[in-house]
Residue, then its C-alpha position, 0 to 999 in steps of 0.5 A: x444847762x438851763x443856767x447857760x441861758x440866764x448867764x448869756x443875758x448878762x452879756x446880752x440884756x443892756x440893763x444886766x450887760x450896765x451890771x456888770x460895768x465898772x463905775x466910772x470912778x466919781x467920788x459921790x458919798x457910797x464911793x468917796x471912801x474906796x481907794x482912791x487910786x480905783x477911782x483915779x483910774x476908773x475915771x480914765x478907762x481909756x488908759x486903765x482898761x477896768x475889767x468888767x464885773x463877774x456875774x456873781x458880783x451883778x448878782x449880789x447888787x441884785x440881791x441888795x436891791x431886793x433886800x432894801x426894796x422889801x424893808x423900804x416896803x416894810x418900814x412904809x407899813x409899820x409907820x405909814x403916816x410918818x414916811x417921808x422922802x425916797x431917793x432924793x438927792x442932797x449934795x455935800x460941801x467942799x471948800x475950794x479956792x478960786x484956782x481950784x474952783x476954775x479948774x473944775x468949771x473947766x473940766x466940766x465944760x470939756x466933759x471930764x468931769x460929770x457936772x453942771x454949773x449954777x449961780x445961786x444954788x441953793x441946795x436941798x434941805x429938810x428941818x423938822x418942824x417945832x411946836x406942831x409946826x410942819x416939817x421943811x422941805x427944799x427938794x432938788x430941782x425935778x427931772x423934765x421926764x420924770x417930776x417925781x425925780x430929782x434931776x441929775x446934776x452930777x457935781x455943782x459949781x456955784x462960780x464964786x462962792x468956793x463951794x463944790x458940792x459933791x451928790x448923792x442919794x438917800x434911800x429914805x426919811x423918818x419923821x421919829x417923834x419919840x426921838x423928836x428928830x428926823x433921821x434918813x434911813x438906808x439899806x445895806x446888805x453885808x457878809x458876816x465878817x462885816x456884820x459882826x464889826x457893825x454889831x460891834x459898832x464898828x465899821x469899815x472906812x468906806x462906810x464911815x465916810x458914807x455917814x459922814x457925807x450923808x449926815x453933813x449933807x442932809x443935817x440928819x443923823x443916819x440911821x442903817x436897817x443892815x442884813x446878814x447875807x449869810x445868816x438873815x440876822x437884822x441890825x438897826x444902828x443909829x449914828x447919833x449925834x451927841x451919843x458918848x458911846x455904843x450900845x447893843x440891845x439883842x432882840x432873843x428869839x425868846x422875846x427877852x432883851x440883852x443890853x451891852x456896853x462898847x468901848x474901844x471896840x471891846x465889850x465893857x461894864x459886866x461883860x467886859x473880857x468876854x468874846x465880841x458879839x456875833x450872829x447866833x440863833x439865840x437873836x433874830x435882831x439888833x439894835x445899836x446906838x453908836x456916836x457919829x465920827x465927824x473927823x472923816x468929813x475933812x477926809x472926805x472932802x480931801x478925797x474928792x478933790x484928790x480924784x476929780x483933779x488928778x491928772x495921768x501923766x502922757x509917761x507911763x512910768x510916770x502915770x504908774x507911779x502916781x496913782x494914790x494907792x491906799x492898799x498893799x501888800x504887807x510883808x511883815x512876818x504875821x506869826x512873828x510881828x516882824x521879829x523872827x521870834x514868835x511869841x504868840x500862837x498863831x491865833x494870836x489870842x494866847x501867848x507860848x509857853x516859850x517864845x521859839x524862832x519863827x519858822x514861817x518866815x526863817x526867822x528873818x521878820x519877812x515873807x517873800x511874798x504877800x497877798x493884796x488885802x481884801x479891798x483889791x480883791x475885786x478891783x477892776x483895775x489891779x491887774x490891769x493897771x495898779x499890781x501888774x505884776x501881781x498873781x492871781x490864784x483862785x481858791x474859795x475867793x481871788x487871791x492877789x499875790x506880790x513877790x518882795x522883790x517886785x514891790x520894792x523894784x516898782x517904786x510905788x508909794x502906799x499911803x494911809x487912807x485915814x492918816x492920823x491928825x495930831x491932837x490938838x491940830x486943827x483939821x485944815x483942808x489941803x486943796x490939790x493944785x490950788x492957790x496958796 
């Protein structure tokens, strides 16, 4: 085969042989909000052993770095004179105590943690201008090799001030006059199951966290050009600060418009009972207008501490049980909700005529086995180090499967990614082996 060729490079050529390595577990914004189990052990590779990436999961980062190189293009043409910066560098704040803040110049100067320390750092910022007055710019610090780049400075210590701060990269910056703000655009590519939450004004943790980190790094609201990788449909949405709820605008292929209303992830107003949204041939785009979720920010600066300052223990039992896994099986009987009488079809949208015992799981409320989720499908560490006892079964995706009883011999702890905070609680920060 002629393919036989193509799929040697990728274990020959040293920029497709980079694709397909693990990252190496740093908590930056596009990675704060995985599990951060996998980025505990990505950062130890010498204990986990990460499998390396199949070649179709190189191909599908290749195809969305083509898809945001053209709409960059793209957006570059329809506003030409309103185009601003590209692939800078901004950093997110994490408050740290003075332990917390010795143990991390520590790790950056023994080389486990990626990082540079600086006294006096003023990070980068950009402000619109007012009253006609230019726009502000404070950029990075430029590379040596290339000044057109910002210099990588990993994570940043300014000694004594009890701020960390966590990079990363924006794709672009938009000066909107007729908004009469700033926003910083990025590229994103999703499957459909993804894209119909996005069209929802919904989306997954991992992104919420990204949105966050950017918008509180760069002081701009966010703005997603997303693409349908199965359907080419496109979909503008603008976190906003400010915005009380979502708003849906299809661009037809007729040229005619449709707005709808969200609220609590349902279709509201005059469309209120209907099905969600979803990619169809009657539109060719979107437009979604959505506020920004600000509570993740406390999150996101837990998560990252939680990663940099973890420390596998010498005793392998030991070390197993204390990764943070955020995802595992769930062995709840679906059809039953864990009752062992079933009420609902299995669709779960129309209830029986008459509840009946649940034949699924014998009526007991369990299966005796589960499939991970979805986020370990392609973890590089599952096997290896997080689920050994997992199975793996290839079908049209890999599946994961848990036996009951295994999980319960293990001993392992799954814990919440977003845990629930008390209403009325102030949002406080908890600093991983810091000073009380």
């Amino acid at each position: 085969m002629l393919l036989d060729k193509v799929l040697a490079l990728y274990d020959t050529e040293p920029d497709l042989v980079k694709r397909r390595q693990p990252s190496r577990g740093n908590p930056t914004a596009s990675a704060a909000g995985s599990c951060a189990a996998q980025l505990q052990m990505l950062r130890v590779p010498h204990l986990t052993h990460p499998e390396v990436r199949p070649v179709r999961a190189a191909w599908t980062f290749e195809d969305g770095d083509m898809h945001a190189e053209d709409l960059k293009g793209k957006l570059r043409r329809a506003f030409p004179a309103l185009g601003g910066l590209s692939e800078e560098l901004f950093y997110f704040p994490v408050p740290v105590d003075a332990a917390t803040e010795r143990r991390l110049i520590a790790k950056i100067h023994d080389r486990s943690l990626w990082g540079t320390i600086i006294a006096d750092f003023h990070p980068p910022r950009v402000a619109m201008g007012t009253e006609g007055t230019k726009d502000r710019v404070r950029l990075a610090p430029r590379d040596d090799r290339d000044p057109r780049r910002p210099k990588p400075l990993g994570f940043v210590v300014d000694p004594g001030t009890g701020i960390f701060w966590a990079p990363l990269y924006v794709d672009h910056v938009i000066r909107l006059p007729d908004l009469q703000r700033l926003c910083l655009v990025e590229f994103k590519s999703m499957s459909r199951f993804a894209f119909r939450r996005a069209l929802m004004g919904q989306m997954g943790y991992k992104e919420r966290v990204q949105l966050a980190m950017s918008a509180e790094a760069t002081g701009l609201d966010p703005v997603w050009f997303v693409k349908c990788k199965d359907t080419a449909h496109l979909l503008e949405i603008a976190f906003l600060a400010g915005e009380a709820g979502t708003r849906v605008t299809l661009l037809r292929t007729n040229g005619q418009q449709d707005t709808f209303w969200i609220k609590d992830g349902q279709l509201a107003g005059d469309h209120a009972g209907e099905q969600e949204l979803r990619e169809d041939p009657s539109w060719d785009a979107a437009e979604v207008w959505t506020p920004r979720d600000p509570a993740v920010l406390t999150q996101a600066r837990e998560r990252i501490l939680r990663v940099l300052l973890h420390e596998p223990p010498d005793d392998p039992q030991a070390r197993f049980l204390g990764w943070w896994r955020e995802y595992g099986p769930t062995f709840a009987c679906a059809t039953c909700g864990g009752t062992g009488l079933q009420t609902m079809q299995k669709s779960g949208r129309q209830p029986l005529k008459k509840p009946k015992p649940c034949e699924d799981c014998n009526q007991t409320g369990w299966r005796e086995e589960a499939d991970l989720p979805w986020q370990c499908s392609y973890c590089p560490c599952v096997l290896s180090a997080c689920y050994p006892f997992a199975r793996l079964e290839l079908t049209d995706q890999p599946r994961y499967i848990v036996k009951r009883a295994d999980f319960q011999a293990s001993g392992v702890t799954v814990h919440d990614p977003e845990p629930m905070v008390e209403a009325g609680a102030p949002a406080q920060l908890a600093l991983p082996g810091g000073e009380a």
